[in-house]
C-alpha positions as CSV (number, residue, x, y, z in Angstrom):
1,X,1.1,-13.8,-11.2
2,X,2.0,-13.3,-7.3
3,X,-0.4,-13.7,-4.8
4,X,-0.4,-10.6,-3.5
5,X,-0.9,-9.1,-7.3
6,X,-3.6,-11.4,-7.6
7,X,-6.1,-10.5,-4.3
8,X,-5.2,-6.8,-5.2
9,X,-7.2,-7.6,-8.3
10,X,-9.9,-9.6,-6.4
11,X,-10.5,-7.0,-3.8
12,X,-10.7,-4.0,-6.8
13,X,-13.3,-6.4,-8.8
14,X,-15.2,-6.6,-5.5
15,X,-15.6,-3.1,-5.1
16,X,-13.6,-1.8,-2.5
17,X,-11.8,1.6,-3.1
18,X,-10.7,4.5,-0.7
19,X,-10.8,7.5,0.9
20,X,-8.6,11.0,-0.1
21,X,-7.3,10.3,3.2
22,X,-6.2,6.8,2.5
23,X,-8.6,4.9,4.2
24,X,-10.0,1.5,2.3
25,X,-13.7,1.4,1.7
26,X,-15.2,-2.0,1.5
27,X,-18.0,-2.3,-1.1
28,X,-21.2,-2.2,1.3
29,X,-19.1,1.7,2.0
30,X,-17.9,1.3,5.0
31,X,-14.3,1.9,6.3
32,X,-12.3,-1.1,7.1
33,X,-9.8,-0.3,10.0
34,X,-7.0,-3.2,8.5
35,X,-3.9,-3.9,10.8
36,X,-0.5,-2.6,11.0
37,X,2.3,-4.9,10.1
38,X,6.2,-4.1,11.0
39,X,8.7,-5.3,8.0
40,X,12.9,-4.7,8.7
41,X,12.7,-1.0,8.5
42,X,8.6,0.1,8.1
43,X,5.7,-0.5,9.2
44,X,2.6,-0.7,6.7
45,X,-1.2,-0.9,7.4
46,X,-3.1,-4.3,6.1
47,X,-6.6,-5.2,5.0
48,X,-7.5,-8.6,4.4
49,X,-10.7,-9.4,1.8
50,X,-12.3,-13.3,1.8
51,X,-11.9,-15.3,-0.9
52,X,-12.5,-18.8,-1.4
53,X,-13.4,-19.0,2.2
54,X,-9.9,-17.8,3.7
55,X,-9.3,-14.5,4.4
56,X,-6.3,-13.1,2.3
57,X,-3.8,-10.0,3.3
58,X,-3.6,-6.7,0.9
59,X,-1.1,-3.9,1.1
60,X,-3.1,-0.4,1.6
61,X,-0.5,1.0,-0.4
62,X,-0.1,-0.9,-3.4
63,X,-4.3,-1.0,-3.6
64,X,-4.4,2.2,-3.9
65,X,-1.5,2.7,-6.3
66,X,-3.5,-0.1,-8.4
67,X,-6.5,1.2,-8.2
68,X,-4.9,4.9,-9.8
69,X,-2.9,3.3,-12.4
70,X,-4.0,0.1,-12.4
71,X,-1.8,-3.0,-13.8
72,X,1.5,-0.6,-14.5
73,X,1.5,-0.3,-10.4
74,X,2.1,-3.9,-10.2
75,X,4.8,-3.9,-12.8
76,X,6.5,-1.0,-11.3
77,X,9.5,-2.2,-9.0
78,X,7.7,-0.8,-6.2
79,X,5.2,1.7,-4.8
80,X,6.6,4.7,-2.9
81,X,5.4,7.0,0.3
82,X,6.6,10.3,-1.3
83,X,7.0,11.6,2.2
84,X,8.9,8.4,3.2
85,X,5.8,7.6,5.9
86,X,4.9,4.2,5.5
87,X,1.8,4.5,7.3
88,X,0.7,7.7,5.3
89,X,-1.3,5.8,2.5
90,X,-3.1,9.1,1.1
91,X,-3.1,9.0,-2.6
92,X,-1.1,12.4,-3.0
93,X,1.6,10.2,-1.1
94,X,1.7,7.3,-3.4
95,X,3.7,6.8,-6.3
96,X,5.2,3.9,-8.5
97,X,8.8,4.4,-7.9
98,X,12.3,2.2,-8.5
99,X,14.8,1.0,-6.0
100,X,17.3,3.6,-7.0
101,X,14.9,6.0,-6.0
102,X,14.8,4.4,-2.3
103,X,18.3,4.5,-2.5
104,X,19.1,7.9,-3.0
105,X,16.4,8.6,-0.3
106,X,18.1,6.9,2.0
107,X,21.5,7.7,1.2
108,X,20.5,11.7,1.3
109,X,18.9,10.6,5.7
110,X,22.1,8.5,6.5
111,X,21.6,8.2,10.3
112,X,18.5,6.4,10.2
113,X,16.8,4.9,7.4
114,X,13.4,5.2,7.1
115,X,12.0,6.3,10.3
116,X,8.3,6.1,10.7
117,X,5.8,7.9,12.9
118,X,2.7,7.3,13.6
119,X,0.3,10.8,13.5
């Protein structure tokens, strides 16, 4: 089991869930403003949760898709922004996808691949 699999279990035992608007909501029910991280081509937004006194890094996206369809989003290749917007972690936007699906995306907006915005 990954890391990263393994704190998105933690943090979901520990109560924290989210908004409609894609917003994480630790378990005393109030939002947590997380970080934005850049990877080659996207940038994400972060939360971190403590646990065994360290403080550990989740993916917004890939809680939320866990906490929809729990353990089949973390065998899923990946988790997909529908509306290729990285930062857009609403749960309407969120789906367990395949890398042929990124490819074709990205084939079908040659110029640039992925660009994000921030709204």
């Amino acid at each position: 089991m990954s890391k990263s699999n393994e704190m998105i279990r933690v943090a979901a035992q520990k109560g924290y869930s989210f908004t409609k608007e894609g917003e994480i909501i630790n378990p005393k029910g109030k939002i947590i403003k997380g970080t934005i991280i850049k990877s080659k081509t996207s940038l994400y937004k972060k939360f971190g949760i403590n646990y065994r006194g360290m403080s550990r890094p989740i993916l917004v996206h890939r809680f939320i898709a866990y906490k929809i369809w729990g353990e089949s989003a973390l065998e899923g290749e990946c988790i997909i922004h529908l509306n290729r917007i990285s930062l857009d972690n609403r749960p309407s936007n969120i789906a367990i996808g395949d890398y042929r699906h990124i490819y074709n995306e990205v084939k079908k907006s040659k110029p640039n691949l992925i660009r994000n915005t921030i709204k």
